[in-house]
C-alpha positions in Angstrom: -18.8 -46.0 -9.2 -22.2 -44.7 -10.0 -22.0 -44.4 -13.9 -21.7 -47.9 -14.2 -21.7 -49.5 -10.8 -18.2 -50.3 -11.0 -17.2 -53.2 -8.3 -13.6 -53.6 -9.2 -11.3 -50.7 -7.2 -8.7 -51.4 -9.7 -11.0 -50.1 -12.0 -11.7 -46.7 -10.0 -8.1 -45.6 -9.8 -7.7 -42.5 -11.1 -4.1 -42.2 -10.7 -1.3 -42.8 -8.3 -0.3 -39.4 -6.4 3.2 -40.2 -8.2 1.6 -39.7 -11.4 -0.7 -36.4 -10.0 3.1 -35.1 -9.1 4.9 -35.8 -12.3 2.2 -35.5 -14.9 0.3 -31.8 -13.5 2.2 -30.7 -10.0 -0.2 -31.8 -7.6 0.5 -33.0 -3.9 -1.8 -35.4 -3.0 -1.8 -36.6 0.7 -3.9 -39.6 1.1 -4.6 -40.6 4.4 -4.8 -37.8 6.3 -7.3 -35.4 7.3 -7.2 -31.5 7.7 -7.4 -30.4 11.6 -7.2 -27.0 11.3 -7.5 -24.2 9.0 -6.0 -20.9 9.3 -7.9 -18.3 7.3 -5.8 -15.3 8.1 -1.9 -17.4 7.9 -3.9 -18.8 4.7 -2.8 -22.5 5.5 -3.8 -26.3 6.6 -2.7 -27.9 9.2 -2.6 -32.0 8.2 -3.2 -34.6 11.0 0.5 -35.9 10.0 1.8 -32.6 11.2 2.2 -30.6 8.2 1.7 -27.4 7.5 0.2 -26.6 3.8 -0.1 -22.4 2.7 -2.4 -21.6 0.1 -3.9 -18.6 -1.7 -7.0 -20.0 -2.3 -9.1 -22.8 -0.5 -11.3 -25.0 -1.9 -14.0 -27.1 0.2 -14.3 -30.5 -1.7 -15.2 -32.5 1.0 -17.2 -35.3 -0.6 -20.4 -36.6 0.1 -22.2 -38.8 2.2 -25.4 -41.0 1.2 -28.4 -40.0 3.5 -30.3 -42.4 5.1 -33.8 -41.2 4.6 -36.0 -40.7 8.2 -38.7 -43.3 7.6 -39.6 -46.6 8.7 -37.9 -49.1 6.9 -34.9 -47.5 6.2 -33.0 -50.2 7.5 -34.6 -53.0 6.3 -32.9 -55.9 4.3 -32.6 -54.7 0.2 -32.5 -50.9 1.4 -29.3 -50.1 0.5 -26.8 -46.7 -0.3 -23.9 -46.3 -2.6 -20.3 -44.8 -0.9 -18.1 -47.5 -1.7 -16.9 -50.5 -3.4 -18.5 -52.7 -1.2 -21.8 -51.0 -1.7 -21.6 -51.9 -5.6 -20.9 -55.2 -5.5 -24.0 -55.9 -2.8 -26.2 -53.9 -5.4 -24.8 -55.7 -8.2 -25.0 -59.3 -6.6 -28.7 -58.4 -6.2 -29.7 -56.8 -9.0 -31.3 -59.6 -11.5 -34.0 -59.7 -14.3 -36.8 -60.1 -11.7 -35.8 -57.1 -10.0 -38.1 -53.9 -8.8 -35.6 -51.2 -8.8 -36.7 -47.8 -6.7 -33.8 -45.3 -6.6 -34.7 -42.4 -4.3 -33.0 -39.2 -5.2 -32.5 -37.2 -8.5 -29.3 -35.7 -8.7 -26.6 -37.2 -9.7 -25.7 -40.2 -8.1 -29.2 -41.1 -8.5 -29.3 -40.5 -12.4 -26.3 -42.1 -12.9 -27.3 -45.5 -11.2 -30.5 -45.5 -13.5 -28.3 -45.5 -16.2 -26.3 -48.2 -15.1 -29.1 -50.2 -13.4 -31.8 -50.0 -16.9 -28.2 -51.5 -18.1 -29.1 -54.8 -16.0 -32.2 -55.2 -17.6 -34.4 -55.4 -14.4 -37.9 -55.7 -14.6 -38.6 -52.4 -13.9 -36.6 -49.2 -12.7 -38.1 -46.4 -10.8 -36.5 -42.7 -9.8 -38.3 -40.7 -7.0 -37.5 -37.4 -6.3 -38.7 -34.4 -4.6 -38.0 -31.7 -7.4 -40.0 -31.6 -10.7 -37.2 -31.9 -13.2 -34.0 -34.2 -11.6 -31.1 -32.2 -10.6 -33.1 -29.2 -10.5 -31.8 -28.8 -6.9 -28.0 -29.0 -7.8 -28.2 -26.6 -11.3 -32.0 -24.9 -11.3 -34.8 -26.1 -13.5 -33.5 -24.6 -16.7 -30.7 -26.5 -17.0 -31.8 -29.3 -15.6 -34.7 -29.8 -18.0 -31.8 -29.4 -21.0 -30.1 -31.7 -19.6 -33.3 -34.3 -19.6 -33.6 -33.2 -23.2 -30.2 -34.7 -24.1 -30.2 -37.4 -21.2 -29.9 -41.2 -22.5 -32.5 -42.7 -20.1 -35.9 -43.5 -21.2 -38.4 -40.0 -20.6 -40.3 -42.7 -19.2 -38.3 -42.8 -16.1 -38.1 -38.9 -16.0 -42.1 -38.4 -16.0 
């Protein structure tokens, strides 16, 4: 959603877990959540029930926007991006006469620059704790190469 502030869930599909099956021999179980993991038996249990054995887990377990501890947080135009609903109430806002602030420098943060200096608001700003964005996530090296080859204006990265 973030690249391009994408409203449309049609759009975000990635594809149907018949097509995860057929086309590279994954299982996907949508809907359901993990309730227990046995490290030693080296399996998931499912809230349907089931039983999944692995030899290797992996943790992907998303993320959640953060709601900074200020004042204000929760004040009308403060807003975070999770889901579809999020975009569209950033896009309906979003106009020529707009002030953009996007607090956070990682990813999710760079990407909706991009998308947002896409709008052509009045003004975009990014605001971040580290020195060079995404320094956090991959160190400052690589995030300062990545600035280097990064479409938005330095401008914004300064």
């Amino acid at each position: 959603m973030s690249k391009g502030l994408v409203d449309d869930a049609g759009k975000l599909a990635w594809r149907s877990a018949q097509q995860l099956k057929d086309d590279f021999g994954v299982d996907f179980h949508p809907g359901v959540t993990v309730t227990k993991v046995d490290s030693d038996g080296k399996s998931v249990t499912t809230s349907d029930g089931k039983t999944v054995s692995y030899d290797h887990l992996v943790l992907a377990t998303g993320g959640k926007p953060k709601k900074i501890p200020i004042d204000g947080k929760d004040l009308e135009g403060v807003l975070t991006l999770r889901h579809v609903g999020d975009t569209k109430t950033i896009n309906s806002l979003v106009s020529k006469d707009s002030d953009i602030v996007i607090i956070g420098t990682s990813f999710i943060g760079m990407e909706v620059a991009g998308a947002m200096i896409k709008k052509e608001p009045k003004s975009v700003t990014l605001v971040g704790v580290d020195e060079i964005p995404f320094e956090a996530i991959v160190g400052k090296e690589i995030g300062t190469a990545i600035m280097e080859v990064n479409t938005l204006p330095q401008s914004l990265c300064d």
